[in-house]
Residue, then its C-alpha position, 0 to 999 in steps of 0.5 A: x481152938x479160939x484165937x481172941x484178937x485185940x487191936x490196939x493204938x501205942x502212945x509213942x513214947x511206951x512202945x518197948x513198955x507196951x511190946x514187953x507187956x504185950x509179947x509172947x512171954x509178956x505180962x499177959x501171957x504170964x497171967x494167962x498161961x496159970x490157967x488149963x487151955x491157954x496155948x500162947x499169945x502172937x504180937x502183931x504190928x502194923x506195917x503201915x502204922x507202927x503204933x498199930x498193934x493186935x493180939x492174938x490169944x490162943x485157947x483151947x476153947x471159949x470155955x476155958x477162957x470164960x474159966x479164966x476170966x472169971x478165976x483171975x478178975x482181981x489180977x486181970x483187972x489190975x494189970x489192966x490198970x496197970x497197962x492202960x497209959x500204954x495205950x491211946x486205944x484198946x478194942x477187943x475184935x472178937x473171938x474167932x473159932x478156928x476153922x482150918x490149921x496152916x498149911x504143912x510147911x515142912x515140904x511134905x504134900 
């Protein structure tokens, strides 16, 4: 599993705009889910800072997300557009490879 993290600063006043394109069943994650290995997105935000925000894309491996990029540039690129006077920055952190699950929350050792 690959986690893609994007860190981002929202302009005050696109913030629910910025949250709606962004979330779990957002625009993004409705661009993404169309293509095999995309397993959802996590929308983070700062607690300190809440125009702070990051993204977390989880796909099965680096290949499907190259796949995707590739098969989806037109529509990718365009909900970039789309999306970019919602943001004072964007920055893409990286693509980490997951190492390790969470801890099993369900009480059983």
């Amino acid at each position: 599993m690959i986690h893609v993290v994007w860190a981002f600063v929202v302009r005050a006043d696109a913030i629910d705009r910025f949250e709606q394109a962004y979330g779990s069943n957002g625009s993004w994650a409705h661009l993404f889910e169309q293509y095999p290995g995309y397993r959802g997105t996590v929308l983070c935000r700062d607690v300190a800072n809440p125009r702070r925000y990051t993204t977390i894309d989880l796909w099965e491996s680096v290949e499907q997300r190259t796949a995707m990029l590739a098969a989806s540039r037109l529509a990718y690129d365009a909900l970039d557009r789309a999306c970019e006077s919602l943001t004072e920055a964007e920055n893409e952190i990286g693509v980490f490879e997951a190492l390790a699950g969470p801890p099993d929350l369900d009480g059983e050792p």
